[in-house]
C-alpha positions in Angstrom: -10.7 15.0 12.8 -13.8 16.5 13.1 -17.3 15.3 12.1 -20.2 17.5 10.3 -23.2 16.4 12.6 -25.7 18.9 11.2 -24.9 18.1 7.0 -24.3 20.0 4.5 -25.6 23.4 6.2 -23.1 22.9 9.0 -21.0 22.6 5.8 -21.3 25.9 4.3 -20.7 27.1 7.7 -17.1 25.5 7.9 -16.1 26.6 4.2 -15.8 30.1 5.6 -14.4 29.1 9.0 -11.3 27.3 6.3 -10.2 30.4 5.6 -10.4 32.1 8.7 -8.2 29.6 10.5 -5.4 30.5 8.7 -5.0 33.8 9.3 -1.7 33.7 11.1 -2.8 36.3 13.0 -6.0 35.2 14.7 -6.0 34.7 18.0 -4.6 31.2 20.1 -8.4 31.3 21.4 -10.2 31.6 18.5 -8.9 28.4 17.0 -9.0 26.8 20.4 -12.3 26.8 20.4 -12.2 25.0 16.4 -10.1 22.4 17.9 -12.2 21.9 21.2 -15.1 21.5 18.7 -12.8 18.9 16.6 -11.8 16.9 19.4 -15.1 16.4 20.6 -16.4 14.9 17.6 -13.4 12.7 17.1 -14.2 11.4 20.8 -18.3 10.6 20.1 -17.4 8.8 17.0 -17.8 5.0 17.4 -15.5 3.2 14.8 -18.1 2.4 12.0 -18.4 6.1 11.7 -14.7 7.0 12.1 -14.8 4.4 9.0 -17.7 6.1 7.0 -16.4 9.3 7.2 -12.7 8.2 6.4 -12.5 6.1 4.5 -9.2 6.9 2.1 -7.7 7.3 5.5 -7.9 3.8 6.2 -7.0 2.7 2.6 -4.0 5.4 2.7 -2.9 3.5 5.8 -3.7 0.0 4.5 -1.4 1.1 1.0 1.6 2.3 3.7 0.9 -0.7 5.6 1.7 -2.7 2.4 5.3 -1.6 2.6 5.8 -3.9 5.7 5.6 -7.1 3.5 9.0 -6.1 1.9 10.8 -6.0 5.3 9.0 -8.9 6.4 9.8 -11.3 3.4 13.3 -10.4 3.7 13.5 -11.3 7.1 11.9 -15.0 6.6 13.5 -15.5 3.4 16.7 -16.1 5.4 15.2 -17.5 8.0 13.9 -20.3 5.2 16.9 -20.6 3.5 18.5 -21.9 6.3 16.3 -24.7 6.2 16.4 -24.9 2.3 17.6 -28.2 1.2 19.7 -26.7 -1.9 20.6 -23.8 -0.2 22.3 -25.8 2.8 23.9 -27.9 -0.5 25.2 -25.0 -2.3 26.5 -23.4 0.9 26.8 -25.4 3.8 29.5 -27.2 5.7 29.8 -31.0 6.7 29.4 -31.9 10.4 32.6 -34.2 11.1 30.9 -38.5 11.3 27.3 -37.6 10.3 26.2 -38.9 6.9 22.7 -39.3 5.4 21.2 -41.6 2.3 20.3 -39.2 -0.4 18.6 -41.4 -3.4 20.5 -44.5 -2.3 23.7 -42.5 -2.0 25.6 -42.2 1.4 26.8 -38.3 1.5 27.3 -36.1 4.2 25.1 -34.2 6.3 25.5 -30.2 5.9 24.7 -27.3 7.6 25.0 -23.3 7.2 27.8 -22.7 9.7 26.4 -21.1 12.6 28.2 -17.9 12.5 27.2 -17.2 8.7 23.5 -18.2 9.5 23.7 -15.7 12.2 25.2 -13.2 9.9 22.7 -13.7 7.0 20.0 -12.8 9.1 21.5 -9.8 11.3 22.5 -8.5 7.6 19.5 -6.7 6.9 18.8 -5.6 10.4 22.1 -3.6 10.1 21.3 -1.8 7.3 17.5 -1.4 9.2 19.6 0.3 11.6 21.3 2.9 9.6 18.3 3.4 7.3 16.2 4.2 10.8 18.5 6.9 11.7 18.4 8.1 8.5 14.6 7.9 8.3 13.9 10.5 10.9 16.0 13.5 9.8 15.0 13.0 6.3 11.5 12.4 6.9 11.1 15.8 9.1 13.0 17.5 6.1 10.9 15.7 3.0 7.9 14.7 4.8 6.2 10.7 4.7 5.7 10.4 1.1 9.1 11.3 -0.7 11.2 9.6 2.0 9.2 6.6 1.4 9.4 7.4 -2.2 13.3 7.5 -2.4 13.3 4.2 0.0 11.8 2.2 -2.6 13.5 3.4 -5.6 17.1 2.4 -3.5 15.5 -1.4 -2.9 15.2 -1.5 -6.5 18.5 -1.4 -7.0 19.7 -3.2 -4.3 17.7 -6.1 -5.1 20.1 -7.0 -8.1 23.1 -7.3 -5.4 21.4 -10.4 -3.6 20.0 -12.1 -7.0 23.2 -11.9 -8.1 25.0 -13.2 -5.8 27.0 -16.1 -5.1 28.8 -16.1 -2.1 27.1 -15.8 1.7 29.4 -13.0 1.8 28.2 -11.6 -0.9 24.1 -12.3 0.6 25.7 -10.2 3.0 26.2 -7.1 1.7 23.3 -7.2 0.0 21.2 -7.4 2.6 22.5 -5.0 4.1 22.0 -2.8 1.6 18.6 -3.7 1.3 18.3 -3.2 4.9 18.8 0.7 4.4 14.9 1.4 2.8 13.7 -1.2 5.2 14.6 0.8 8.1 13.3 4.2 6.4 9.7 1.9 6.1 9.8 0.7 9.6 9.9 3.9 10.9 7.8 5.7 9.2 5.0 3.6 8.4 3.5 3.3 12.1 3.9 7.1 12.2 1.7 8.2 8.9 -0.6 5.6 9.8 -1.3 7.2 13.6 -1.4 10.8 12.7 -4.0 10.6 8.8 -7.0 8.5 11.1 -8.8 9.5 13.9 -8.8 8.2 17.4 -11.0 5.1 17.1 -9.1 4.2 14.0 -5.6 4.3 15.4 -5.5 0.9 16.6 -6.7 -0.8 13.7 -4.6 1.1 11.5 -1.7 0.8 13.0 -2.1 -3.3 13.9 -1.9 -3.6 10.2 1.3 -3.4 9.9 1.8 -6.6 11.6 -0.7 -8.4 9.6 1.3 -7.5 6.5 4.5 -9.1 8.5 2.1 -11.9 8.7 1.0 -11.5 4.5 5.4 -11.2 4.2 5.9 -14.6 5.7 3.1 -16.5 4.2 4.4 -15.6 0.4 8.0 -16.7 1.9 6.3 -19.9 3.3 4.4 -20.7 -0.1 7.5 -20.2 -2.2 9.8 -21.5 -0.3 7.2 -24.5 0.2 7.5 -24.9 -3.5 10.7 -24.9 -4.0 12.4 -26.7 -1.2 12.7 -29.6 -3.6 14.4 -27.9 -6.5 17.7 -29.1 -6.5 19.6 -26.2 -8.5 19.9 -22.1 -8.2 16.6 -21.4 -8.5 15.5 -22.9 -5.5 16.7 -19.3 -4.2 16.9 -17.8 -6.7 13.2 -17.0 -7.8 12.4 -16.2 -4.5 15.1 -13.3 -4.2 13.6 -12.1 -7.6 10.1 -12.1 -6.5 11.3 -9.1 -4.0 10.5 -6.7 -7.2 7.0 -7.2 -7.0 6.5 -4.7 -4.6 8.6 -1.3 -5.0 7.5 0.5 -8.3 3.5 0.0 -7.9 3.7 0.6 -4.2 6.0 3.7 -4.8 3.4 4.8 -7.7 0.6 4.7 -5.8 2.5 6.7 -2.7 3.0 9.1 -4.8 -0.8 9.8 -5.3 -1.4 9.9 -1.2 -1.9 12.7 1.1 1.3 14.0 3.0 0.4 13.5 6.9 -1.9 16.7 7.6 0.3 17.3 10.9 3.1 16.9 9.7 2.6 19.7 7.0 0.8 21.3 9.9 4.1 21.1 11.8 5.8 23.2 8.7 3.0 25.9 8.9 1.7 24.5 5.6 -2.2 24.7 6.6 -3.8 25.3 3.5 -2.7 22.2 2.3 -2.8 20.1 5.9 -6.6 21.1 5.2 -6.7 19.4 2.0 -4.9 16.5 2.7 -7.4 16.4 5.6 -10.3 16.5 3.1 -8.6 13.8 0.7 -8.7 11.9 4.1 -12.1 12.0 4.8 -15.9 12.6 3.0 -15.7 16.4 1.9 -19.2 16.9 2.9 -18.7 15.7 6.3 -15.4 16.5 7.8 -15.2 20.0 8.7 -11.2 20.8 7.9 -10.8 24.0 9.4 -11.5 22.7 12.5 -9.9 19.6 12.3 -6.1 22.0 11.3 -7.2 23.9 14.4 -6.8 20.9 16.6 -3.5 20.2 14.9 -2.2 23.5 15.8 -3.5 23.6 19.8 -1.2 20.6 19.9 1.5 21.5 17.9 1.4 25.2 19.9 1.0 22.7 23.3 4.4 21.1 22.2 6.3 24.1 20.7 10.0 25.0 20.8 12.2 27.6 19.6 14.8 24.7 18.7 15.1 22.5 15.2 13.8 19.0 16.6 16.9 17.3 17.3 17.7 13.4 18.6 19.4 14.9 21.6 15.5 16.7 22.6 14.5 12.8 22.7 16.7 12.5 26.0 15.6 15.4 28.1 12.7 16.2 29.8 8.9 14.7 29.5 10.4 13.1 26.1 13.3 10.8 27.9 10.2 8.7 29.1 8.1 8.6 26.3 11.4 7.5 24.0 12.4 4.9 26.4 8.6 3.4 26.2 9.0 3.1 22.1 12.3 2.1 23.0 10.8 -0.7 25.4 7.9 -1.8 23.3 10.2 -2.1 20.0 12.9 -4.1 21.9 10.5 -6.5 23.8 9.4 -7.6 20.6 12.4 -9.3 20.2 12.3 -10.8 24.0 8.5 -12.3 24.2 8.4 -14.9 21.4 9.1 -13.2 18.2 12.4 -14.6 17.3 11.0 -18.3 17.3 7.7 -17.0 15.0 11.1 -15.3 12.7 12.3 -19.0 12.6 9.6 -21.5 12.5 10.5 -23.1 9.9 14.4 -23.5 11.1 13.2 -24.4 14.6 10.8 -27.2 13.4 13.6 -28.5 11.8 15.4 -28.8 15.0 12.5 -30.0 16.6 13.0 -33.2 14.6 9.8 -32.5 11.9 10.2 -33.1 7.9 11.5 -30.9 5.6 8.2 -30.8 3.9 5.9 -31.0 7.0 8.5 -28.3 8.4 7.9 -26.0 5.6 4.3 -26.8 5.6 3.8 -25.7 9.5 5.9 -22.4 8.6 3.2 -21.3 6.2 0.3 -22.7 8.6 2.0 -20.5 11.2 2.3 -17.0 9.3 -1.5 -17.6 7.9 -2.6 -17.9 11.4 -0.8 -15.2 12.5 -3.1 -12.9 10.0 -6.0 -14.2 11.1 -4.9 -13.5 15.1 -3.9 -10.2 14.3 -7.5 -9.5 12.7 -8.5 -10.8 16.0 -6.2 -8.0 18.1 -8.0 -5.4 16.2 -11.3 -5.9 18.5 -9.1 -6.6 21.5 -7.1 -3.5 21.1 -9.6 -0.8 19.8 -12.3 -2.3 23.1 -9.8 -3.6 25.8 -7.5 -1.3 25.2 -3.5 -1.2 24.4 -2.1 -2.2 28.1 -4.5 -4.6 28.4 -3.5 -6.7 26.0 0.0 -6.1 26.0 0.3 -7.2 29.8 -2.0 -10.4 29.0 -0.8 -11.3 25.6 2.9 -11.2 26.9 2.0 -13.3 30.5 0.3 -16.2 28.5 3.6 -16.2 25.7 6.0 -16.5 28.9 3.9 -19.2 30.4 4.3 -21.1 27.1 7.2 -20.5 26.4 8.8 -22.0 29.5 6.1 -25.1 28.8 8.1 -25.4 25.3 11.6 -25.5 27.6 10.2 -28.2 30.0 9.4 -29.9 26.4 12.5 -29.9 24.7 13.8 -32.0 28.0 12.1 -34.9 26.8 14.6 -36.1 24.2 14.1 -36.8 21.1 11.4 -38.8 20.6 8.0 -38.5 18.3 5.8 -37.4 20.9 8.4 -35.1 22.4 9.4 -33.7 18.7 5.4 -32.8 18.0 4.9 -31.3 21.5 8.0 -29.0 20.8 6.6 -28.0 17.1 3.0 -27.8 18.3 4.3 -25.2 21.2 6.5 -23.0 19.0 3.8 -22.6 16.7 1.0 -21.4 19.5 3.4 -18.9 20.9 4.5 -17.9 17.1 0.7 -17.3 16.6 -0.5 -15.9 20.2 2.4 -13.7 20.1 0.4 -11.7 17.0 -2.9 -11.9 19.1 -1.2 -10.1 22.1 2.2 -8.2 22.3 3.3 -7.4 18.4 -0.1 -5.7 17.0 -0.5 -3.8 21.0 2.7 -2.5 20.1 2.6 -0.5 16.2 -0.2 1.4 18.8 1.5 2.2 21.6 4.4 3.3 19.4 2.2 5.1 16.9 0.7 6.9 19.9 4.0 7.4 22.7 6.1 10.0 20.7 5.2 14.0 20.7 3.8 15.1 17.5 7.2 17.4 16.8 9.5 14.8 17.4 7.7 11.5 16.3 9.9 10.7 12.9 12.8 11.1 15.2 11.1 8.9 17.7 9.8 6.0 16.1 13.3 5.9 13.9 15.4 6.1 17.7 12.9 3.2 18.9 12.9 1.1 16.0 17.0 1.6 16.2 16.6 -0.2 19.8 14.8 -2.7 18.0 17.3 -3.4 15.7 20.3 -3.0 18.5 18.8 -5.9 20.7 17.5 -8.3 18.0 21.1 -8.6 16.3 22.6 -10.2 19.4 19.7 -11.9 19.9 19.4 -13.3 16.1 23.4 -14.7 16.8 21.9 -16.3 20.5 19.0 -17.8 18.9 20.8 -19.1 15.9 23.3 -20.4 18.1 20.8 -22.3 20.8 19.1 -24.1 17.2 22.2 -24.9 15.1 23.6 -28.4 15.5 26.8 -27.3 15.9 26.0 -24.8 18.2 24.0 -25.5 21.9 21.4 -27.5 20.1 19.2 -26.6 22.4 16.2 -27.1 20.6 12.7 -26.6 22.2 14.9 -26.1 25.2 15.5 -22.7 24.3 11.9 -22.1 25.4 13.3 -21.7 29.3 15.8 -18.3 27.9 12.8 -16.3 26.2 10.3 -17.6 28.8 13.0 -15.4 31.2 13.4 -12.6 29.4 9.7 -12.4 28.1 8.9 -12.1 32.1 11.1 -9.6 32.8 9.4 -7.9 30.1 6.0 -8.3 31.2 7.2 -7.2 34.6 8.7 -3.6 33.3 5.7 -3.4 31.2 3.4 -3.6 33.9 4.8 -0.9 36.4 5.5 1.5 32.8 3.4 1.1 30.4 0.1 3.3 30.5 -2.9 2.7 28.6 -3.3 5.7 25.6 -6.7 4.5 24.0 -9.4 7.1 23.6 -6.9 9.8 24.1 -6.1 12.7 22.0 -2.9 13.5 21.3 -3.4 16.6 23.4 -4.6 14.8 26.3 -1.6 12.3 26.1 0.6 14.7 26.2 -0.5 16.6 29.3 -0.5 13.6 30.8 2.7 13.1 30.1 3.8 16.5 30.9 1.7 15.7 34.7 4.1 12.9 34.7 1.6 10.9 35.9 2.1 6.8 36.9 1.6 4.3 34.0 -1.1 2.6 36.1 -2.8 5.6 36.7 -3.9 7.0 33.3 -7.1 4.7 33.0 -8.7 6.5 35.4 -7.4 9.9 35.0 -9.9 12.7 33.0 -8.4 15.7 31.1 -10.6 18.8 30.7 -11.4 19.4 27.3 -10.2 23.2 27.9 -7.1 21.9 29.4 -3.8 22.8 27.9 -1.1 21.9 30.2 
């Protein structure tokens, strides 16, 4: 997206060149030159004036960003209902000889049976999982805004399923359900928010995304907070109904945003790619003709006679960039982020309060937002790898320090090590691995085929978190391994065979275009090698 350096005369200049670019049948060099001009500028902006200049680009991606909370409330809601005292009353089963005083009363002590507390929180992810693959067909049909559009209009309705309820198998099925839109919003929203900011913004805009999973789980944590004393339905209740806070204003207000400029580039739409461009940016300095032209020297870089289809994300140059998303999604799952899903749960097991359990799970997600404010300045100035490969070797380290912890039995000193551990790798893990990610997956997949991309790797994500969900729920629940903090010594292991296979394959993107990343990956060049590598700006192959 280019920048108007010499003001408004410049700008009279690029009003005629608008028109010109369109003409279908101008010349490939003609507009090569436009988007050689564009790409340049996008390069010698520094951030404050990629914000300046755009700035309904970065509110556009903070309002998509928003649609994160939704997936990410669902996802702790379970995870705190587990621990929620009603909740394990109104649903639980009694472990045989273990009793507990309840206001003088001998009772006995319950617990959501391991294999429904599993399923209660793979429910949603299932649903995620069709709803991904349904995500990037539609969206390349639709475009961003009416497949988000028709995602939230479905959670309204499926959000009556799970109030309603009262059965777990009931909870089920309506998470599932719900899980349908959830996986149409996690794949699209790190796509629209890469492709309507330019380079310098990318990181930023992206990472937001996992601050609002942070925003998600600290309204769960203050609910849930409040109500975990409540001793009748609307301990859960109120919290399930809360979910309609988000889907009608957030669908209203996606209805007034810009479609993605390339993707309505990608249709041959350019008039209107160069108005949603200018929506994007200052009129008076963003020079859209240029900016469409560099859309189309990347779209005509990546062009094929074919429909894009999932098989094309197998073959060729795009086999390794879909097994990176692939990677980065499912290592999410691997390096930490399953304990930050279950703080609240694993304090429990750690031997903390109910209250000072509940209170530590909301202390945990508002850290998390403040760490992943902190990634921004990491990411956009270190870089994506960087981080990444850092973030993730500190969260094995710890993790495998919260293992050698949970072998100290049970006792005060042990039970505070374990909860102070869990909650530094909950919180490190949003300084490091998660926000590097949205970026590297925003960034990975080819322009043509990113919908299908981003809803293939999020479907990964999905495909290794539900086994792992049943694992982890398994190594916490009482009548399950029990492990407590010992679990620490599993993730620490698979978190380093992470950080090894990110090390030898993951290259760095930042301050690339999305021309230069993908000659680079057409050069198939080594992960460790792109840092240092220079593409010509006249380069095209």
């Amino acid at each position: 997206m280019s920048t108007d350096i010499e003001g408004k005369a410049h700008h009279g200049e690029a009003i005629e060149h608008h028109t010109d670019v369109y003409d279908e049948k101008k010349g490939v060099a003609d507009f090569k030159a436009d988007a050689i001009l564009a790409e340049n500028a996008e390069h010698n902006m520094t951030v404050l004036q990629a914000v300046k200049q755009y700035p309904m680009a970065s509110f556009w991606a903070f309002v998509i960003s928003c649609l994160i909370i939704m997936e990410s409330y669902d996802v702790f809601l379970m995870g705190n209902f587990v621990a929620l005292p009603y909740f394990i009353t109104r649903f639980g089963v009694e472990i045989p000889g273990q009793t507990q005083i309840v206001n003088g009363i001998e009772v006995p002590v319950k617990v959501i049976a391991t294999q429904w507390q599993g399923a209660l929180q793979v429910s949603g992810q299932l649903g995620a999982l069709i709803g991904v693959f349904v995500a990037g067909p539609l969206t390349s049909w639709i475009g961003y805004r009416w497949a988000t559009i028709i995602g939230l209009m479905l959670l309204n309705v499926f959000i009556f399923s799970f109030y309603f309820a009262n059965s777990i198998a009931v909870m089920f099925v309506a998470q599932l359900l719900e899980g349908v839109p959830w996986g149409i919003f996690i794949a699209n929203a790190p796509a629209y928010c890469s492709e309507i900011v330019p380079i310098q913004l990318r990181a930023p805009a992206t990472q937001m995304l996992q601050m609002f999973w942070a925003i998600g789980s600290i309204i769960v944590g203050a609910v849930t907070y409040c109500y975990n004393g409540v001793e009748n339905d609307s301990a859960f209740r109120i919290p399930i109904a809360l979910q309609w806070l988000f889907p009608t204003p957030l669908a209203i207000l996606i209805f007034c945003c810009p479609e993605s400029p390339w993707w309505l580039t990608r249709k041959g739409r350019l008039e209107e790619a160069a108005k949603s461009v200018e929506r994007l940016g200052r009129r008076s300095q963003v020079n859209s003709g240029e900016t469409v032209a560099m859309m189309r020297r990347v779209i005509e870089f990546e062009k094929s006679t074919k429909r894009p289809s999932l098989l094309e994300l197998f073959k060729g140059t795009d086999l390794r960039r879909t097994l990176i998303v692939c990677f980065v999604y499912s290592a999410q799952n691997l390096t930490g982020n399953l304990i930050a899903n279950q703080a609240v749960y694993f304090f429990r097991q750690a031997g903390i309060s109910v209250n000072t359990a509940f209170a530590l799970g909301l202390i945990t997600s508002a850290l998390q937002m403040i760490f992943v404010m902190f990634s921004w300045i990491l990411t956009t100035y270190l870089g994506r790898r960087t981080i990444y490969l850092w973030g993730s070797a500190v969260n094995t380290i710890l993790l495998f320090a919260l293992g050698i912890a949970g072998c100290f039995g049970k006792g005060q000193a042990a039970n505070y090590a374990q909860a102070s551990l869990g909650l530094i790798v909950s919180v490190l893990f949003t300084l490091g691995p998660a926000p590097a990610s949205w970026v590297i997956i925003g960034e990975t997949s080819a322009i043509r085929l990113r919908p299908l991309t981003t809803g293939v790797g999020r479907g990964s994500y999905y495909i290794v978190e539900i086994p792992c969900i049943f694992l982890a729920s398994y190594m916490l629940n009482p009548t399950g391994g029990n492990l407590a903090g010992k679990c620490g010594f599993v993730w620490g292991a698979t978190g380093f065979i992470c950080l090894v296979t990110a090390y030898f394959f993951l290259p760095e993107m930042k301050g690339r275009s999305y021309r230069e990343i993908d000659i680079m990956f057409q050069r198939r060049l080594p992960a460790r090698q792109w840092k240092k590598t220079i593409i010509d700006i006249n380069d095209d192959e």
